[in-house]
PyMOL commands that place a pseudoatom at each C-alpha (Angstrom):
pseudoatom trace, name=CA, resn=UNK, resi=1, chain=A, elem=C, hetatm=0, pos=[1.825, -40.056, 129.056]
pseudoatom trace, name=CA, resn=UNK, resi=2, chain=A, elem=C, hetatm=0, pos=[-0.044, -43.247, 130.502]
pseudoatom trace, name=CA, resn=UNK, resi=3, chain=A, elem=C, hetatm=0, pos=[0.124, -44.704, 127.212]
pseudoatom trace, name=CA, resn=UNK, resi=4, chain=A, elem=C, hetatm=0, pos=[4.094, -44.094, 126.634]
pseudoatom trace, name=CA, resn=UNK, resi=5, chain=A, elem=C, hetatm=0, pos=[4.276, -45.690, 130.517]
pseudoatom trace, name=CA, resn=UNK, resi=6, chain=A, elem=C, hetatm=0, pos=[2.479, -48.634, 129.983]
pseudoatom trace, name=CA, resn=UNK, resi=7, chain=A, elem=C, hetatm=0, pos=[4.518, -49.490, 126.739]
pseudoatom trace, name=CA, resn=UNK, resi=8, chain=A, elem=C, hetatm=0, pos=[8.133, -49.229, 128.458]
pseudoatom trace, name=CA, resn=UNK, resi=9, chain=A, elem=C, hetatm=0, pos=[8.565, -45.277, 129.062]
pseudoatom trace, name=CA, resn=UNK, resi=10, chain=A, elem=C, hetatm=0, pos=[10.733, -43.280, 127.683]
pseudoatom trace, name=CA, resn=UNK, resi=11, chain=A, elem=C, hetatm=0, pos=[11.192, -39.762, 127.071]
pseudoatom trace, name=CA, resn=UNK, resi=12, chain=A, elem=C, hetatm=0, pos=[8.451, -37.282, 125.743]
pseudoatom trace, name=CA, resn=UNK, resi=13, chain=A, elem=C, hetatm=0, pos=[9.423, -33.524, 124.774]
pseudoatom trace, name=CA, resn=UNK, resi=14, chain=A, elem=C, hetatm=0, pos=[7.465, -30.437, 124.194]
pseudoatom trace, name=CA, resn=UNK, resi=15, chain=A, elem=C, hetatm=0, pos=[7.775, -27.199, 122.633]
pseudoatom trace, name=CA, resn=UNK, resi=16, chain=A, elem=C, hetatm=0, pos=[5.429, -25.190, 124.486]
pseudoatom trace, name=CA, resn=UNK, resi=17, chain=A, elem=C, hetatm=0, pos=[5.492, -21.173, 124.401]
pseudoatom trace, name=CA, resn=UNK, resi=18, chain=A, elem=C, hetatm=0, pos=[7.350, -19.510, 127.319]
pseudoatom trace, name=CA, resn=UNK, resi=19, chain=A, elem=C, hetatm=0, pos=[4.513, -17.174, 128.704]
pseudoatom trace, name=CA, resn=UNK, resi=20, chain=A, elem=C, hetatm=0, pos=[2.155, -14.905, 127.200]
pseudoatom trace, name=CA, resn=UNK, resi=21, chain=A, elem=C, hetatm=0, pos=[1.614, -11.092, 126.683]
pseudoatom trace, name=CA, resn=UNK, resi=22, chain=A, elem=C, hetatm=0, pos=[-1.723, -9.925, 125.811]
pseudoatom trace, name=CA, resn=UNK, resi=23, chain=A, elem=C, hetatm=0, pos=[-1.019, -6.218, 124.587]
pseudoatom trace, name=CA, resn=UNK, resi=24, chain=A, elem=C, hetatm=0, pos=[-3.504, -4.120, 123.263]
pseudoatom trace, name=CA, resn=UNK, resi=25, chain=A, elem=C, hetatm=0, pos=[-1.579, -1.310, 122.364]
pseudoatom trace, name=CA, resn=UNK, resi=26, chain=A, elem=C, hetatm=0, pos=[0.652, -3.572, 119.973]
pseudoatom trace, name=CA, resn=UNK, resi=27, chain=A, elem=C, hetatm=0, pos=[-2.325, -3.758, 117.025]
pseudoatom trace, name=CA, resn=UNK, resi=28, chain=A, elem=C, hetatm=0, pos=[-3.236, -0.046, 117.251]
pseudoatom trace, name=CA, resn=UNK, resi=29, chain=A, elem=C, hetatm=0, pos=[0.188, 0.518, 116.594]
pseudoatom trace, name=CA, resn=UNK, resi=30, chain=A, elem=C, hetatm=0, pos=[0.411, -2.268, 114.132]
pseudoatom trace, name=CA, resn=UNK, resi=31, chain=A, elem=C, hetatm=0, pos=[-3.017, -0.732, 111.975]
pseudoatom trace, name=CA, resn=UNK, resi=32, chain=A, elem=C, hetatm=0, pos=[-1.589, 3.012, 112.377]
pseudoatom trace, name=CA, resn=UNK, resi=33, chain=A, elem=C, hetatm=0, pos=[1.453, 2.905, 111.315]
pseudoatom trace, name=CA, resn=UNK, resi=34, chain=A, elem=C, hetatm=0, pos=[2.591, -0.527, 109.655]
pseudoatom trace, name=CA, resn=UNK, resi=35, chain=A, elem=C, hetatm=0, pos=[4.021, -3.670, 110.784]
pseudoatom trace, name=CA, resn=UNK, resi=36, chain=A, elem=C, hetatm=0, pos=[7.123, -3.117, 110.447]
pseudoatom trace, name=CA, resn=UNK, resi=37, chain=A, elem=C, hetatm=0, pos=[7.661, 0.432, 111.805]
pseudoatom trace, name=CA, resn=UNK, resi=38, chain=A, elem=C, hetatm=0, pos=[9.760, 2.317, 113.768]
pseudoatom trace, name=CA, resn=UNK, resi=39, chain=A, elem=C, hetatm=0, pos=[6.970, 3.154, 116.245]
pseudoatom trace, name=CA, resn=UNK, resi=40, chain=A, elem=C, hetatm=0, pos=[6.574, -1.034, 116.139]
pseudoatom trace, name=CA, resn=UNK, resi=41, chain=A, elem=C, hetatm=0, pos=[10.110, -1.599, 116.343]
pseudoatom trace, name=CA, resn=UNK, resi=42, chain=A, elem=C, hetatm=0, pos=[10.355, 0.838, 119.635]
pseudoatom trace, name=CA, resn=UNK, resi=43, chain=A, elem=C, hetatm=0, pos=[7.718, -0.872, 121.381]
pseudoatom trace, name=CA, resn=UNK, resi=44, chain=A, elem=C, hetatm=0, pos=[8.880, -3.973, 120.682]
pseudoatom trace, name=CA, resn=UNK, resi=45, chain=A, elem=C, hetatm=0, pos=[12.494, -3.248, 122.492]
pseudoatom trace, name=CA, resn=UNK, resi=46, chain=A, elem=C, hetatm=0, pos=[10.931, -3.191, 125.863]
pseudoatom trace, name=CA, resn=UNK, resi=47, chain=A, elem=C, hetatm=0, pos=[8.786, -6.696, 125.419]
pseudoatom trace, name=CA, resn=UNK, resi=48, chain=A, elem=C, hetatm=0, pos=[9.314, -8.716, 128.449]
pseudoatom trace, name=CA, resn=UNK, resi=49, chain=A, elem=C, hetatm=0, pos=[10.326, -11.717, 128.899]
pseudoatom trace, name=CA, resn=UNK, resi=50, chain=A, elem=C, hetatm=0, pos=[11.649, -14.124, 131.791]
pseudoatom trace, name=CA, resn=UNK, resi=51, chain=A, elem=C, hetatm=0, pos=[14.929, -16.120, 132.650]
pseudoatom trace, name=CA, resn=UNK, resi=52, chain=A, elem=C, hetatm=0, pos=[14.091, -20.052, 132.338]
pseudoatom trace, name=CA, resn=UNK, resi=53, chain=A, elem=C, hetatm=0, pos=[16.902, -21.361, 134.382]
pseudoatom trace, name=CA, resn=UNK, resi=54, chain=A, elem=C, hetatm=0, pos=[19.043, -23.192, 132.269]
pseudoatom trace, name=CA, resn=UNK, resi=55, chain=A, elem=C, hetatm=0, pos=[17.397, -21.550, 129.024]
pseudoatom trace, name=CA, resn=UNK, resi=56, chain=A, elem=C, hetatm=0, pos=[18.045, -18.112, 129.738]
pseudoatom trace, name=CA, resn=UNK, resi=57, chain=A, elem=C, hetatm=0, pos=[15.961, -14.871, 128.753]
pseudoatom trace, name=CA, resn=UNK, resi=58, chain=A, elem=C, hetatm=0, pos=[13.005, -15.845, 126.803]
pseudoatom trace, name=CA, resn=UNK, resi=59, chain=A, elem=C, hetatm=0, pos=[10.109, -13.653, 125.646]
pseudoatom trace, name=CA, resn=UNK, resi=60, chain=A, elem=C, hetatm=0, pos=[6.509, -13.450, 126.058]
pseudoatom trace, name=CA, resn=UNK, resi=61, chain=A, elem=C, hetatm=0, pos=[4.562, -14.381, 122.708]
pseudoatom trace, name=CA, resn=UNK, resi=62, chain=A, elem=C, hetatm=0, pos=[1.659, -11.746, 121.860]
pseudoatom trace, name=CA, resn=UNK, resi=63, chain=A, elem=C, hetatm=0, pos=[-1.451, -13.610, 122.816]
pseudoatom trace, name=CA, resn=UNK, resi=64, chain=A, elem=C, hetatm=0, pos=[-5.325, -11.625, 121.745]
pseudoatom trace, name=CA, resn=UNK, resi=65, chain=A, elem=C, hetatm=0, pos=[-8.809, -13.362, 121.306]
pseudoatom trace, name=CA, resn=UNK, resi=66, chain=A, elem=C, hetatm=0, pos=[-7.720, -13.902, 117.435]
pseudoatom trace, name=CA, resn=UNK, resi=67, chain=A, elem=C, hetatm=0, pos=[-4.336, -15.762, 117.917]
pseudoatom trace, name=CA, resn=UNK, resi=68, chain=A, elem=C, hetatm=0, pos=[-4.885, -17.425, 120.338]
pseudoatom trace, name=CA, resn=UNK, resi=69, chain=A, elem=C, hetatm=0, pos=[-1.621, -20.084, 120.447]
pseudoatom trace, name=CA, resn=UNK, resi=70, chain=A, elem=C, hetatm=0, pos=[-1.862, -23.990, 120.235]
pseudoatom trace, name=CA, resn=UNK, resi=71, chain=A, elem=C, hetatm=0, pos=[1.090, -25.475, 121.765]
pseudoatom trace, name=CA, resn=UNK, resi=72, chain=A, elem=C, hetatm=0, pos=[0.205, -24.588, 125.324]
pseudoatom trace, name=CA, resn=UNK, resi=73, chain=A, elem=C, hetatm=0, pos=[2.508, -22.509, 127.959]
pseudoatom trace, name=CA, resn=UNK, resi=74, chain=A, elem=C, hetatm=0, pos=[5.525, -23.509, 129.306]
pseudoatom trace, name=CA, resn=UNK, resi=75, chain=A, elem=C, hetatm=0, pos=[3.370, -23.417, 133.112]
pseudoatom trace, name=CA, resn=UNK, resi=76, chain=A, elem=C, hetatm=0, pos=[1.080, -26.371, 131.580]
pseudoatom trace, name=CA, resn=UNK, resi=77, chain=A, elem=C, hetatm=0, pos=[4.205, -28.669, 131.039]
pseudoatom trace, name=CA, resn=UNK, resi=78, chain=A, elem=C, hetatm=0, pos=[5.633, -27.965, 134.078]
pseudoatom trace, name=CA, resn=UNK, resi=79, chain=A, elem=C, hetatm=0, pos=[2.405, -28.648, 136.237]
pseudoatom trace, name=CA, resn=UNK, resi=80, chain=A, elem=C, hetatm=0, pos=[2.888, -32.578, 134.722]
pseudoatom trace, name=CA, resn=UNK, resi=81, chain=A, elem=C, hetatm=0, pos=[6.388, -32.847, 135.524]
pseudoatom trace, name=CA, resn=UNK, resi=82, chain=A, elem=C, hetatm=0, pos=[8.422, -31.443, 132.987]
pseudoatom trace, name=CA, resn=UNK, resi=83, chain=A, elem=C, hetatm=0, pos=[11.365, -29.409, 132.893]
pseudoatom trace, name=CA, resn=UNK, resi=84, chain=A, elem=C, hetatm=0, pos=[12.819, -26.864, 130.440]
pseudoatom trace, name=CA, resn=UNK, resi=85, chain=A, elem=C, hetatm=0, pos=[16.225, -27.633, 128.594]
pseudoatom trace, name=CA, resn=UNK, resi=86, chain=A, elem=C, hetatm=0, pos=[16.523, -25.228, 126.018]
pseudoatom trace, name=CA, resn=UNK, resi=87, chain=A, elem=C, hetatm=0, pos=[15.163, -22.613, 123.419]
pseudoatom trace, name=CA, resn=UNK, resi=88, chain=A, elem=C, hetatm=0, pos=[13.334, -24.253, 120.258]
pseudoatom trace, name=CA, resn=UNK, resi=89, chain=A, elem=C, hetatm=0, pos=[15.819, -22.316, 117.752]
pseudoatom trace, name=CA, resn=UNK, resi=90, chain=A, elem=C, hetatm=0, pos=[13.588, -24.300, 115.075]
pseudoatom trace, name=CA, resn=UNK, resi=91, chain=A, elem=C, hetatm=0, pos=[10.865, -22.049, 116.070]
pseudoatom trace, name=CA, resn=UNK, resi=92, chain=A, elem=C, hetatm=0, pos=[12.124, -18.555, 116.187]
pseudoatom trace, name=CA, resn=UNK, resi=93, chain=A, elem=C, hetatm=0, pos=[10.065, -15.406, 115.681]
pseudoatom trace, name=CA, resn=UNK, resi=94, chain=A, elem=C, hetatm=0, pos=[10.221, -12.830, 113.201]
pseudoatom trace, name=CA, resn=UNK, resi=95, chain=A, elem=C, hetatm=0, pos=[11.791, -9.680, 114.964]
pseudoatom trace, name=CA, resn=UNK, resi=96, chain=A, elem=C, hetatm=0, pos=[8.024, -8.128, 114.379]
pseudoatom trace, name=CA, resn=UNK, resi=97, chain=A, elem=C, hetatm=0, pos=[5.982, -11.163, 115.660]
pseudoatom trace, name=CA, resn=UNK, resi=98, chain=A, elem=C, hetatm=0, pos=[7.001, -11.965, 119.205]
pseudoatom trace, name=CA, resn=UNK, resi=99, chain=A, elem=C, hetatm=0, pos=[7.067, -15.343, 120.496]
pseudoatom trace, name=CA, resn=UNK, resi=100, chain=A, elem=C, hetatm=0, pos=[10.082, -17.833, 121.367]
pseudoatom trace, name=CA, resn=UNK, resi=101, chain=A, elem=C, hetatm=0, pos=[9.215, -21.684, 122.377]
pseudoatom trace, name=CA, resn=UNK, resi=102, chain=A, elem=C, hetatm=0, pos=[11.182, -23.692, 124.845]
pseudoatom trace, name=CA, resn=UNK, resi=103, chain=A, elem=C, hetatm=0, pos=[11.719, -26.984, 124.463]
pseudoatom trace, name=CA, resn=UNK, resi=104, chain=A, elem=C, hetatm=0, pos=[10.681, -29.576, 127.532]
pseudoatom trace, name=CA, resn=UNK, resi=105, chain=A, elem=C, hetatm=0, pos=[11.136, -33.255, 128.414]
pseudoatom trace, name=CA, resn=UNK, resi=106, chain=A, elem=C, hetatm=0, pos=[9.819, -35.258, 131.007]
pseudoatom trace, name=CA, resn=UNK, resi=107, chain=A, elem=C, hetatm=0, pos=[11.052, -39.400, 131.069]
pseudoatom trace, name=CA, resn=UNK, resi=108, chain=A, elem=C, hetatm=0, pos=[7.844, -41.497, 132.052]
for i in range(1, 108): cmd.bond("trace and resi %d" % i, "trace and resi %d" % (i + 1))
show_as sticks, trace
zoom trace
């Protein structure tokens, strides 16, 4: 950001997940009875998720020791200043892989 600063500013933008949601009951259900199953699918209708004002609902992405994500959490991005202005609709989970991104932007 110090770089972007000294050169003139400007805007930067992120697409950091919204929160995550370490469930352990997700793989056991995952290995038992398949990806893609109703017993999946049922779980999956109660996943939470939290209004980003001016965003709306978002949900959690599915966080364990093995996926551990790379783009950071929407709390990170705030802690420096910026704000949330939408959903990244370019990044948009599969209905069996939770996980929505929110796009940020901060002007330096």
């Amino acid at each position: 950001m110090e770089a972007i600063r000294t050169r003139g500013g400007g805007w930067i933008e992120a697409t950091p997940i919204a929160f995550t949601h370490p469930d352990p009951l997700l793989p056991k259900l995952r290995k038992t009875y398949g990806w893609r199953s109703q017993q999946v699918v049922d779980h999956l209708k109660a996943w939470p998720e939290i209004d980003v004002p001016g965003v709306g609902p978002v949900k959690a992405t599915h966080v364990t020791a093995k996926t551990a994500h790379y783009k950071g959490t929407m709390s990170m991005f705030e802690r420096l200043g910026f704000t949330p202005i939408n959903r990244d609709d370019q990044e948009r989970s599969w209905w069996w892989v939770p996980s929505e991104q929110v796009v940020m932007r901060l002007k330096v």
